[in-house]
Residue, then its C-alpha position, 0 to 999 in steps of 0.5 A: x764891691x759887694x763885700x762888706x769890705x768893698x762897701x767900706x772901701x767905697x766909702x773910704x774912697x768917698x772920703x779921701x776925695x771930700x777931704x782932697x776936694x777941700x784942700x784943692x779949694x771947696x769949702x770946709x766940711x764940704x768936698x761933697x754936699x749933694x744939696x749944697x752942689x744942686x743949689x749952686x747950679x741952681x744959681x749958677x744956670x739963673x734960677x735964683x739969685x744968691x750970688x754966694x752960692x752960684x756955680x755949676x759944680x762939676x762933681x754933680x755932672x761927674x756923678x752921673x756920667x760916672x754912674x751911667x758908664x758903670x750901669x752901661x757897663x754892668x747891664x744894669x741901664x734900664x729905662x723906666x718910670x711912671x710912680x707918682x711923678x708929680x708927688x716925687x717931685x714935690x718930695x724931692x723939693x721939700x727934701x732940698x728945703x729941709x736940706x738946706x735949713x740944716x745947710x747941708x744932705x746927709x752926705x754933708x752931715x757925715x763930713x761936718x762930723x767928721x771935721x768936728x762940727x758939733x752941730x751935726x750932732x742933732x742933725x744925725x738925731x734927725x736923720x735917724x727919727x726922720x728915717x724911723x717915721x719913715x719906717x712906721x709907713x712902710x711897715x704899714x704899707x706905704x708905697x708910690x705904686x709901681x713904675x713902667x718900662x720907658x723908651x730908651x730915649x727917656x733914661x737917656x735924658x738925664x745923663x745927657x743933659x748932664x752931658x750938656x750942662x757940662x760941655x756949657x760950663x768948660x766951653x761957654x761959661x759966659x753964659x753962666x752965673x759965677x760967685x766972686x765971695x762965699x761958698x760958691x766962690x771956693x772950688x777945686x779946679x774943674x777937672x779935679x772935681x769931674x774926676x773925683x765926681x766920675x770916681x764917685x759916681x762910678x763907686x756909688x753905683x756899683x755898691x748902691x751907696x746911700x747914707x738913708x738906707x744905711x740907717x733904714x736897713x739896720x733898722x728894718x733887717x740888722x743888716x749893717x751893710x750899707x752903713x759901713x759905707x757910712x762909716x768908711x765916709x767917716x773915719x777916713x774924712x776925719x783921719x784927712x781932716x787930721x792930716x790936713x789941719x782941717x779939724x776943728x771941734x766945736x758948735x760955733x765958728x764952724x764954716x757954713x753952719x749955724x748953731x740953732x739945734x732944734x732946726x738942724x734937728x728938724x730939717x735932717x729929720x725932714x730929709x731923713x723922712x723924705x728920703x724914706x717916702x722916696x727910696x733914696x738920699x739925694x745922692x742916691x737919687x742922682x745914682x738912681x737918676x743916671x741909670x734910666x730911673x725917669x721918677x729919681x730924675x724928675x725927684x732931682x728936678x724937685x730938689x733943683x726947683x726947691x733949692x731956687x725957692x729956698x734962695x728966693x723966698x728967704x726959706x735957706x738958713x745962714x750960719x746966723x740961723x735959721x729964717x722965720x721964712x724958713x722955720x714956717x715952711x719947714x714945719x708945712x713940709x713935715x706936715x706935707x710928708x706926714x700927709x702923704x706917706x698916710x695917704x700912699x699906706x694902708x693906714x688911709x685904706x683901713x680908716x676909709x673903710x671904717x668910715x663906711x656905713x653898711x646897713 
């Protein structure tokens, strides 16, 4: 798994099981959706109430316990933390928010890409600017500070309120919120997503899969490795969406997707740079989440909070577009992000200090 054959591979594999996902019952282009599965759950344990995307997804508790077992096994849990918590956290919402007015994580992107979704298309132009921004700050020093060693207790945490959540959905799912129409309504039967969810949890983990660094590392180093995961994704998901009828090319009628380019633009552009600030996708920060890493879980915090904002302050776009509610915040994010990655690098050091007056 650490040749560049085993990365696409990998990434093969993560197709196959998006585009089964599909045809088992989740919605089109969306056997894997990182943001869309976090906003369902969302919904699903009551923290928003948008009864078409209610559902506490399986896929997204097989991913950590996936991960979890394959770091266990390998020697690679490690209990640690303590970077800019509470800037991780409102980085991972804002992450979500972006997110989810293009309606969808870069894991999405791929897949609607791959069934046909034009759409994407800008969305793609977004993620690679909103990364090389990104860049700009870490060339000039950008950095969260270091993290520390925790208890063990603490990177247990996560993966055991994963744990907990899903013995709740299969044992007592009355206490639960459950959509009857719309995209939280349409689901592969619960154990084929665990399964496919502990799959892919398990491979991301060993090859340290994640759509932001594919594009980061070729920019930064030239380095190609992480990217074929990225395009393993790709060509299987379109050779299964081939296969299964599921191909349809095109800009408009494309299922959970709206057709205004500036805004699929700008909002993976917001994803693409956040996750740079953060050292991670939504899905890698999942990954990085179940191996002991405290400052990835409480960055999924972020990305579930953010996800019950989106749907409670009108900020997620529909397949009619993008909301003013949303457009306004979105813009305040980037702004937000620029903020930030300026104050953590040394471009804030060098202005400081020439601001000084020594006489």
């Amino acid at each position: 798994m650490d040749s560049k054959k085993g990365m696409l591979a990998a990434g093969g594999v993560v197709g196959l099981l998006s585009v089964l996902l599909v045809v088992f019952g989740n919605p089109a282009n969306m056997g894997y959706c990182i943001a869309c599965f976090i906003r369902d759950i969302a919904g699903g344990v009551g923290m928003h109430r948008a009864d078409v995307v209610q559902y506490a997804r399986p896929e997204v508790m097989g991913l950590v316990i996936g991960a979890f077992v394959m770091a266990k096994s390998r020697g690679e849990f490690a209990s640690k933390g303590g970077s800019a918590p509470f800037i991780r956290f409102f980085l991972g919402a804002l992450m979500m928010i972006s997110a989810l007015v293009f309606l969808g994580c870069p894991l999405r992107m791929v897949l609607r890409l791959a069934g046909g979704d034009l759409n994407a298309l800008p969305a793609t132009g977004g993620f690679v600017v909103g990364i090389a921004i990104g860049i700009f700050f870490l060339n000039r020093g950008y950095n969260l500070k270091r993290n520390y060693t925790l208890a063990k207790s603490e990177g247990y945490a996560f993966p055991l309120v994963n744990v907990l959540l899903l013995m709740v959905l299969i044992a007592f799912p009355g206490v639960l919120f459950f959509s009857e129409s719309g995209p939280g309504s349409m689901r592969a039967p619960l154990f084929i997503a665990l399964a496919s969810g502990l799959i892919v949890g398990a491979l991301a983990q060993r090859t340290r899969l994640c759509t932001m660094g594919g594009i980061r590392d070729i920019i930064l180093f030239r380095d190609n490795h992480l990217f074929l995961g990225f395009a393993g994704i790709f060509v299987v998901a379109l050779v299964g969406n081939l296969v299964t009828g599921n191909f349809n090319v095109g800009f408009a009628g494309q299922p959970v997707a709206h057709t205004e380019t500036l805004w699929n633009f700008l909002g993976m552009l917001g994803v693409g740079f956040s996750a740079v600030l953060l050292g991670g996708c939504p899905l890698r920060q999942l990954i990085l989440a179940a191996e002991g890493n405290t400052d990835s879980a409480i960055t999924v915090m972020g990305l579930l909070v953010g996800a019950a904002f989106a749907h409670n302050m009108s900020l997620a776009s529909s397949p009619a577009g993008a909301t003013p509610n949303g457009k306004l915040v979105l813009i305040i994010g980037l702004a937000i992000m620029a903020g930030i990655a300026y104050l953590n690098s040394d471009l804030a050091v060098s202005t400081a200090k020439g601001g000084v007056n020594v006489e």
